[in-house]
N, C-alpha and C positions, 0 to 999 in steps of 0.2 A: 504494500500500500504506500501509494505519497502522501506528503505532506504538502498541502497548497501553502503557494507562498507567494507574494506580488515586489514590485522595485521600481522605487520613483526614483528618475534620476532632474536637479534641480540647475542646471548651469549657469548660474548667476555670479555676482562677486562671493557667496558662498555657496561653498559644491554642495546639493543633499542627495543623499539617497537615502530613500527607506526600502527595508527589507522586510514585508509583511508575509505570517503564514496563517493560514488557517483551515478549523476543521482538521485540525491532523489526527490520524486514524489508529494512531499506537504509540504506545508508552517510548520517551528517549529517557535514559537514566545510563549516569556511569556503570559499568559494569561490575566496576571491581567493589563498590559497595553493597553487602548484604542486608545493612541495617532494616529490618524493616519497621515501617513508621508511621503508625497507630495512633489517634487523639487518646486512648487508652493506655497503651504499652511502647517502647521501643527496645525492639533486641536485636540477637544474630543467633539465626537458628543456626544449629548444626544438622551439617548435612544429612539426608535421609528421609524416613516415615517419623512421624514422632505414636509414641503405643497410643497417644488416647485417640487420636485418628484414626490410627488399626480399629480400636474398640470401636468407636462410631459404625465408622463403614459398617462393622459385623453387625451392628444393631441397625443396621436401617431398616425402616420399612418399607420402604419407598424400592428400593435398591440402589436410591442414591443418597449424596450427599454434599453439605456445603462446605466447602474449604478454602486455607489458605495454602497457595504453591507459589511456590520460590522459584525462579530458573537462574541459570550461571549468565545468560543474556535475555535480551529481547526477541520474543520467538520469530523470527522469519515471518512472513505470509506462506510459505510452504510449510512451516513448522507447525504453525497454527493451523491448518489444514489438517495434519496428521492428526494434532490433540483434537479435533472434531471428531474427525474418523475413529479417533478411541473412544469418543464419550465425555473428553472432555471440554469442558465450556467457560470459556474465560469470561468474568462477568464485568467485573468492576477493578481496575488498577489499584494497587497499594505501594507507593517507594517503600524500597527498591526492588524492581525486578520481579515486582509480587501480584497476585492478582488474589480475590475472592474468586472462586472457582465451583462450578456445578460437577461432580465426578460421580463415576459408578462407583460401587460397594464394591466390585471387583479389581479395581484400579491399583497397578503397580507400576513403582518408580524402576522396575526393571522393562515395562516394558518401551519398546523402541523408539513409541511417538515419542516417550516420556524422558527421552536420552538429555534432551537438556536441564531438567528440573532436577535444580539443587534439593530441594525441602517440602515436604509436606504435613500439612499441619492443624489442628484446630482454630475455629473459630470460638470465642471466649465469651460468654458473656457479654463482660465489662467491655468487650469491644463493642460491642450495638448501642451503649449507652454514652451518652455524654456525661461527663465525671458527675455531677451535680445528682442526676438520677441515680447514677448509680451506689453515689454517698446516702441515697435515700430523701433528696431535699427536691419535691417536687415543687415548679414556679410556682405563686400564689395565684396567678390568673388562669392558669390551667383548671385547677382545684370546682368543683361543682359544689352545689349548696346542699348534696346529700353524699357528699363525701366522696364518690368516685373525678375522675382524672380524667381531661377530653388529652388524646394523644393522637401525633402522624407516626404511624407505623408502614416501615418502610419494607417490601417484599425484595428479594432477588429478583432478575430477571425473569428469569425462565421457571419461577410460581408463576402458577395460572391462577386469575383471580380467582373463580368461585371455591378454588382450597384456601388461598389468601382470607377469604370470608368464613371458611370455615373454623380455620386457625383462631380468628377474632371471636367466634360463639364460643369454641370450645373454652377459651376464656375469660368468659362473662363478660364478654363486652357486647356493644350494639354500635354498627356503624351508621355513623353520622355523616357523612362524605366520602367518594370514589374521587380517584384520578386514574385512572387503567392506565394512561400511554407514561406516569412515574411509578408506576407499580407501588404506587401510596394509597392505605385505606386510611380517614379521619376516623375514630372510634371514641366513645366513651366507655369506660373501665374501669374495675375496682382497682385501687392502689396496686396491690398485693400483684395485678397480673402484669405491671411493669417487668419485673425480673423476670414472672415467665414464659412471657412473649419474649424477651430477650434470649431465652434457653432454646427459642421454637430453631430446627436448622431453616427453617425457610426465611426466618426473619433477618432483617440486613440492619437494620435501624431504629429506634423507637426515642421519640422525644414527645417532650410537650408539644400540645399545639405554639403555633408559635404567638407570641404577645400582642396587645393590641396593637396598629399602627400609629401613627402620626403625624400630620404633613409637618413638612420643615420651610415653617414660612422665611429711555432718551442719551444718559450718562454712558450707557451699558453698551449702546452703538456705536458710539463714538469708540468708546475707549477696546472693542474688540475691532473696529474698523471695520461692522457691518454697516454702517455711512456710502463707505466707499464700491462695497461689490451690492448695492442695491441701486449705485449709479451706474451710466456708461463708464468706461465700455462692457462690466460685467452684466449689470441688468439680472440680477436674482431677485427671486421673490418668494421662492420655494413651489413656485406653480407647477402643478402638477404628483408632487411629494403628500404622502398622506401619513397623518402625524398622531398617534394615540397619543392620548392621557388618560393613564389612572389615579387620579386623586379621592378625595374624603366624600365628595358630591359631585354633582354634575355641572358641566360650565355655563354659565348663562347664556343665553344670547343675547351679546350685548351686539350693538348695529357693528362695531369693528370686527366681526364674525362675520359677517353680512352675508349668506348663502356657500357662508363654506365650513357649518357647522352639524355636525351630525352627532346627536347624543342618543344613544345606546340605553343606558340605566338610567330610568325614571324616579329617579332619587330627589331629594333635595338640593337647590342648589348652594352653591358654596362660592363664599368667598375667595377662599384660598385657590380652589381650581380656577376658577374665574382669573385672578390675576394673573394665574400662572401662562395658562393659556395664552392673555393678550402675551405676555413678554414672549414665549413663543411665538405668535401667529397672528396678532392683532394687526389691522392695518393703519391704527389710528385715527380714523376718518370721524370720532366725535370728538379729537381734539378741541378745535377751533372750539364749539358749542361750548366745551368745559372752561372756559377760559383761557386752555393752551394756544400755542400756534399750528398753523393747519400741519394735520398727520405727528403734531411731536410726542405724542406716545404712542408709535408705532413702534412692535414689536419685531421679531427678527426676520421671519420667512413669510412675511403679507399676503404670501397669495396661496402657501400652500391650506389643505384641506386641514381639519381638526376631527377625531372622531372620540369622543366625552366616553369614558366609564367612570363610576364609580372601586374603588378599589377592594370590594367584598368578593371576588372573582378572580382574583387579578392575574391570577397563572392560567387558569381553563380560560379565560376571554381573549386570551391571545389566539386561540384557534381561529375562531373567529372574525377577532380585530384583522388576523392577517389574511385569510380565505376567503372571507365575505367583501371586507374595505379594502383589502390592499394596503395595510399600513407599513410604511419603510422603518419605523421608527415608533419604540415605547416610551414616554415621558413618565417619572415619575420622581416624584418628589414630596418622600415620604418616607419613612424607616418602622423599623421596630422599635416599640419602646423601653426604652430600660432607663429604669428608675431603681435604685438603692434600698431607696426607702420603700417604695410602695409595690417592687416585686423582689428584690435582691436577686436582680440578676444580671451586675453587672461582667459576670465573663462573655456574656454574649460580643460584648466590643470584639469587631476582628473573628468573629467566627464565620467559617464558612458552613453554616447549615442553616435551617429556614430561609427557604427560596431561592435561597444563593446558588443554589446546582441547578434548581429548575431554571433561571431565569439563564444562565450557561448556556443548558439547551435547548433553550429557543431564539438564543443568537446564533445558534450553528445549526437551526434550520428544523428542530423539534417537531413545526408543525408546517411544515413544507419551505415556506422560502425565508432566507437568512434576514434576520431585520436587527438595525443597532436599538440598542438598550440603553438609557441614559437614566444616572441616580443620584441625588442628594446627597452628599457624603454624610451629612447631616449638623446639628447645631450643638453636640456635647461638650463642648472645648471650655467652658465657661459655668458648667451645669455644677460645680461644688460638690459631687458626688465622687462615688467610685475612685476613692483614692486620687483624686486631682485636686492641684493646687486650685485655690480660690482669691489667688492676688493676681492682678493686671500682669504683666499681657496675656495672662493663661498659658504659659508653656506645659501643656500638657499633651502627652503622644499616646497613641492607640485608642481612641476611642470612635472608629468608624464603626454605627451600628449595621447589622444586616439588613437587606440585601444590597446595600451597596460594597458588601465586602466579596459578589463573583470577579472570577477572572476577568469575562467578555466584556461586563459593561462598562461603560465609561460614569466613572464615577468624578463628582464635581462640587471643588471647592469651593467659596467663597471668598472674592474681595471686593476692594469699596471700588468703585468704580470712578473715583477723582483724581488717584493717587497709586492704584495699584495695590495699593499695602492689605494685607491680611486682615478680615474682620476678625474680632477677639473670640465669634465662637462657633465658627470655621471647624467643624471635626479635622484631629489630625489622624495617619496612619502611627506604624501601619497595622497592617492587619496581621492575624497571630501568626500565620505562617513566614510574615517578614518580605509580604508584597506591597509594592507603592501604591498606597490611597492615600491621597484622590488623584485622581489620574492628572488630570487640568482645573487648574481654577477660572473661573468668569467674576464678571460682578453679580454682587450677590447684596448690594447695600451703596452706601454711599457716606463720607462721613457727614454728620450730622443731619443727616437724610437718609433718602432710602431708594427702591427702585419702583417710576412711578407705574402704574400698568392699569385693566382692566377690572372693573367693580359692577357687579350687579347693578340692573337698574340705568345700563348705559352712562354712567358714571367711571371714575379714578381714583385710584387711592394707593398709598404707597406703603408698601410692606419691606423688610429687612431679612434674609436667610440663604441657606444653600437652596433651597426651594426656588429659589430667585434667578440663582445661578444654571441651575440644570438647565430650565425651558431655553434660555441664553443660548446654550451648548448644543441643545434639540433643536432649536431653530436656524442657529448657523446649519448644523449637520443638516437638517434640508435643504439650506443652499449649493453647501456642498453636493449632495447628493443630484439638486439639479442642475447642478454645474457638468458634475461627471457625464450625468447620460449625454448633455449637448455633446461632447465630446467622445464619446465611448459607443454611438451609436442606441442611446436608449435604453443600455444595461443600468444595470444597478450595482455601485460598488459592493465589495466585501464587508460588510459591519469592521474588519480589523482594517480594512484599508479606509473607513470614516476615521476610527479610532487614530490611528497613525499618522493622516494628516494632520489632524489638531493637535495630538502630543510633539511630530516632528517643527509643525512651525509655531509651536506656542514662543512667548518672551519669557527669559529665565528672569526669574527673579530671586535677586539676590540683595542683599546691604550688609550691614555689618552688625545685624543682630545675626543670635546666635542660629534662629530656625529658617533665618534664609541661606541658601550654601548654594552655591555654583554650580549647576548641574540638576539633576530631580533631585529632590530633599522628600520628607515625610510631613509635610509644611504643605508646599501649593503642586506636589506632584511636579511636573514636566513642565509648568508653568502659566502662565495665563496665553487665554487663546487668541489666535489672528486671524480671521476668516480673510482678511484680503490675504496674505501670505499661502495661507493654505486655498485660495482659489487660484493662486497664482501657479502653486506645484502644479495644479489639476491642466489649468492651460498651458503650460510648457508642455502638453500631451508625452513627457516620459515616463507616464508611468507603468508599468508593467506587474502584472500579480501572476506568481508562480508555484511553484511544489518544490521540497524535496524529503529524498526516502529516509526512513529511519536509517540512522547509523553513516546518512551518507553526509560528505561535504560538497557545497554548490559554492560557485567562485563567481563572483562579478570584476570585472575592469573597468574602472573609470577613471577618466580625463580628469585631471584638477586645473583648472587654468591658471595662468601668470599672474601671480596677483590674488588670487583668492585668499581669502583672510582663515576660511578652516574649512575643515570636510567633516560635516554630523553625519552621520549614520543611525539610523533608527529602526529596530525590528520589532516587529509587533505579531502574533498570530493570535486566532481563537481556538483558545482548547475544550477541548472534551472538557463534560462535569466531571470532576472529581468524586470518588468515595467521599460520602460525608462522615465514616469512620477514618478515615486516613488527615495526615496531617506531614507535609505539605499538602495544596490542595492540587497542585497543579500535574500535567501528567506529562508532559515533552515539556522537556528539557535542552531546549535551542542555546544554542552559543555564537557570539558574533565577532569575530576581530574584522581590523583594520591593517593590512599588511602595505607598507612603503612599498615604491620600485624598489628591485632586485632583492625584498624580503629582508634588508637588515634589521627596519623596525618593524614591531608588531606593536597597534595599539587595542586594546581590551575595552569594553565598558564601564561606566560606573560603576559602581560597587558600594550599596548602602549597608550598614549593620542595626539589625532592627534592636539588638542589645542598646545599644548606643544611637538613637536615632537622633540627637539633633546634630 
C-alpha cells in the first residue's frame, strides 16, 4: 500500500515546499523499538506466546480470539495477505510494531504466515479503561439519578453488532445509542459492569459518555489579509464551497445569510452560532443599517453556502452534512467541558478519546469524501483550575480540551487581532502524547475589544474567544479551497493539503517572552495565518500531492534561487484514527530532512519537548 503525499513548490524571494501525505494505509514505526505503548501499561514483551494467551485461545468459545501481536517489522502488503489467509486480522495499531488482533484459537507463532511476529499476547483489562475508571472514579456527569452509569462502549472491528448488543444485555445494560460504521454502542449500566464489559474479549474500549459540550465564545481581515484575496486580482468569496456548522443552536437568518443558508436542526436559535457563522460567511450587507460602513462586518468567505446543525448529532450528521449538502468543511467551535470543580476531570486536557478518533475518520473520508475539520482549541488558559497558575499572563501549557486534540483537524488558537499578540486565554498545547496544539492561530479578540460579527434579529455584537478564531480559519479555508478548484480543474484539495497551506505560510510569531520561540512553539502553533500568502502558493500552480510506501524514501530536487533568504519545508499528512487504548496517538511515522548540494549538510526539523514546553 502507499502512502499519499502532495508538494508545493513556492519560487519566490523565499523557496517553499510542502510535502503533504495523506490517508496513509499502515503503521511506519522504527523497527528496532519493541516498546509497546499502552494509555494503561508500557513494556517489552519477550519474544514468543505468552501462557495466559495459550489459556484464552483454549477457552474460546467462539474459536476465536482478541489479541495483542508484536512483529520484528511492519508487515508487507504480501505479509498481510498471508496473516489473512491464516485467520488473522489486524485491527487496530499499537506503537510499536503492534496491533490488536482478531486470531483463531488454533493460531501458532510457528506457523509461516506468522514468520515475522515477534510476541503474542493478552489483552488486559486495565487496557480498555482509561486510568480514572479503572481507579474506580466514574465522571460525575456520566452518573444517572438511580445510580447506574451512561457509557460509549467501544466493539473491535470484526464484532458484528447484534453480538455487540448482546454482550451489553448480558450485562444489565440497555442501549441508548448505535453508531454501526464506529463499532460504538451508547449504553446505560450498573456500575459494577464497567470492569466486566472491560473482561468481555470482544470489547476494545469503555468510557464514560463523554461531558457536556461548550461553545468557546473587520480587524480579523485585515490582519489575516483576507482584504486582499476578496479583491482583484484574487476575487474569492468562497462561492460555490459548502461550509457546516455545528454549534449549541441553530444560526439565525440574519439578511447577511441572504439565500445561502440552510438549517438542518430545528432547535433554538443561538447567539453564539449566529456570530460564529457571520465571521465565517457573513456578507455584511446590514452593515451600513447598523451604523457601520457598507459591508464592514463582513465575514471571511461571503458567498460560500452555510448549512446550520445543532451539535446533539455531531459525528452521525456528518453523513449526511457530506452526502446530502456536499459540505467541504466542519466548523466547530466548541469542546468538552472540564471543570475541577464540578466534574474532576481534569486529565481529559490532551486526551485523545471522545471524538477525537471519530472526527480522524471522517477527515480521511469515513463517510465517502474527504472534508477539513476545523476546532477551537479552546479558552482554558486563564480558567484557575487544574493545576494552572492564576497570575497574568497565564503561562500555562497542556490544556487543549477534546476534540480539538485529533490529528486531522486543524485546531485554532486565538489572538487579538490589532497587534498579533496572544489572548490571555488562548488554550495552550500540547497534547498528552506531545503533538502541537493548536495548529495556527487567527484572531480571536481584539484588545480592549472584541470581534464584531452577526446577532440575531439582523443585528451585531461582539464576542471575544477561540470560537472566534476557528470560523476565521473555516472561512479563509473556503477561499482557499475555491481558489484550488479554479486552478486544479474543479477538484477539491486534500483536507492535509488545506491544513498545510495555512501552517506553511502562516507568520511566526515570536518576541522575547518566554512562550513565543522561533519556529512552532506550544503557544500559537505554526503561527498566525495569511490567506493572501497561502492563495498565492495555490497560484504559482506548483503544487503537487503524492504517495509514498511504507519503509520507503521519496527524494524531491529543488532550485533555490540567488538570493533567496531560506528554504521552509513543511510536511503535513492525515492519519488513520488511532487506538484510543494506545498512547502515542499517531500511526506513521514520516521523517523529513533537508539535504544541501553534494549532501555535506543535512538539515532536520524542529524539535519540541513537550516535558519542557515553553
Amino acid at each position: 500500500m502507499k502512502k499519499a503525499l502532495p508538494v508545493i513548490k513556492n519560487l519566490g524571494l523565499l523557496l517553499a515546499v510542502i510535502l503533504l501525505t495523506v490517508t496513509p494505509a499502515s503503521a511506519q514505526e522504527p523497527d528496532q523499538d519493541f516498546t509497546i505503548l499502552l494509555k494503561s501499561r508500557q513494556f517489552v514483551p519477550a519474544p514468543g506466546m505468552d501462557k495466559a494467551v495459550a489459556a484464552q485461545l483454549s477457552a474460546s468459545s467462539t474459536g476465536r480470539s482478541h489479541v495483542l501481536i508484536q512483529f520484528d517489522h511492519i508487515p508487507t502488503a504480501g505479509e498481510r495477505e498471508a496473516l489473512e489467509g491464516a485467520g488473522v486480522k489486524l485491527l487496530a495499531y499499537v506503537p510499536h510494531n503492534a496491533w490488536f488482533a482478531s486470531v483463531p484459537a488454533t493460531v501458532s507463532l510457528s506457523d509461516k504466515a506468522l514468520a515475522s511476529a515477534r510476541w503474542l499476547g493478552s489483552i488486559l483489562p486495565q487496557d480498555k479503561l482509561r486510568a480514572g475508571l479503572w481507579e474506580g472514579q466514574v465522571g460525575p456527569w456520566a452518573v444517572n439519578a438511580d445510580g447506574s452509569v451512561s457509557l460509549d462502549v467501544l466493539f473491535f472491528a470484526d464484532v458484528p453488532l447484534n453480538e455487540a448488543r448482546q454482550i451489553i444485555v448480558a450485562h444489565g445494560g440497555h442501549i441508548e445509542g448505535e453508531l454501526p460504521e464506529f463499532h460504538r454502542l451508547r449504553v446505560r449500566a450498573p456500575g459494577q459492569a464497567i470492569a466486566t464489559l472491560a473482561g468481555e474479549d470482544g470489547v476494545q474500549w469503555v468510557a464514560e459518555v463523554p461531558p457536556p459540550k461548550v461553545p468557546l465564545n473587520d480587524g480579523s481581515r485585515a490582519r489575516t489579509n483576507v482584504d486582499n484575496v476578496q479583491a482583484a486580482p484574487y476575487n474569492l468569496s468562497g462561492s460555490g464551497v459548502d461550509l457546516g456548522i455545528w454549534d449549541e443552536g441553530k444560526v439565525d437568518a440574519h439578511v447577511d445569510f441572504c439565500g445561502r443558508l440552510t438549517v438542518v436542526d430545528s432547535v433554538s436559535t443561538s447567539y453564539h452560532a449566529t456570530h460564529v457563522a457571520g465571521t465565517m460567511a457573513g456578507d455584511g450587507a446590514n452593515s451600513a443599517a447598523q451604523g457601520g460602513s457598507p459591508y464592514q462586518w463582513k465575514g471571511m468567505a461571503p458567498g460560500a453556502d452555510i448549512i446550520s446543525y445543532d451539535w446533539y448529532d455531531n459525528i452521525s450528521e456528518h453523513n449526511g452534512a457530506i452526502n446530502t449538502y456536499g459540505i467541504e468543511l466542519s466548523q466547530n467551535s466548541w469542546s468538552l467541558w472540564i471543570d475541577e470543580n464540578l466534574f474532576n476531570n481534569c486529565s481529559l486536557y490532551g486526551d485523545y478519546d471522545f471524538y477525537a478518533p471519530d472526527y480522524d475518520q471522517i477527515v480521511t473520508g469515513l463517510y465517502g469524501k474527504r472534508i477539513v475539520v476545523a476546532f477551537a482549541a479552546g479558552n482554558e488558559r486563564n480558567d484557575c483550575d487544574c493545576g494552572m497558575s492564576c497570575t497574568s499572563p497565564y503561562i500555562n501549557y497542556g490544556n487543549i480540551p477534546p476534540p480539538g486534540t485529533a490529528k486531522n483537524v486543524i485546531t485554532l488558537g486565538a489572538t487579538n487581532s490589532n497587534d498579533d499578540s496572544m489572548t490571555y486565554f488562548s488554550s495552550w498545547g500540547p497534547v498528552d502524547d506531545g503533538r502541537i496544539k493548536p495548529d495556527v492561530v487567527a484572531p480571536g479578540c481584539e484588545s480592549g475589544g472584541g470581534i464584531k460579527s452577526t446577532f440575531p434579529g439582523n443585528t451585531y455584537g461582539t464576542y471575544c474567544g477561540t470560537s472566534m478564531a476557528a470560523p476565521a480559519v473555516s472561512g479563509i479555508s473556503g477561499l482557499l479551497i475555491q481558489q484550488y478548484r479554479s486552478i486544479y480543474g474543479g477538484a477539491d484539495p486534500w483536507p492535509s493539503t488545506v491544513k498545510a497551506l495555512l501552517i506553511h505560510t502562516a507568520v511566526d510569531l515570536d518576541d522575547a517572552t518566554s512562550y513565543y520561540n522561533p519556529g512552532p512553539d506550544y503557544a500559537s502553533g505554526y503561527g498566525r495565518v495569511d490567506a493572501q500568502a497561502a492563495a498565492d502558493v495555490l497560484r504559482a500552480r506548483d503544487l503537487r500531492q503524492d504517495s509514498v510506501s511504507n519503509g520507503a524514501t521519496d527524494t524531491y530536487t529543488i532550485t533555490v534561487p540567488a538570493g533567496a533568504a531560506s528554504v521552509k519545508v513543511t510536511l503535513v499528512w492525515d492519519d488513520p484514527a488511532g487506538a484510543v487504548n494506545a498512547n502515542p496517538a499517531p500511526v506513521n511515522d514520516l521523517d523529513l530532512t533537508l539535504v544541501e548540494p553534494y549532501g555535506f549538510t543535512t538539515h532536520l526539523p524542529w524539535v519540541l519537548d513537550p516535558a519542557n514546553p515553553s
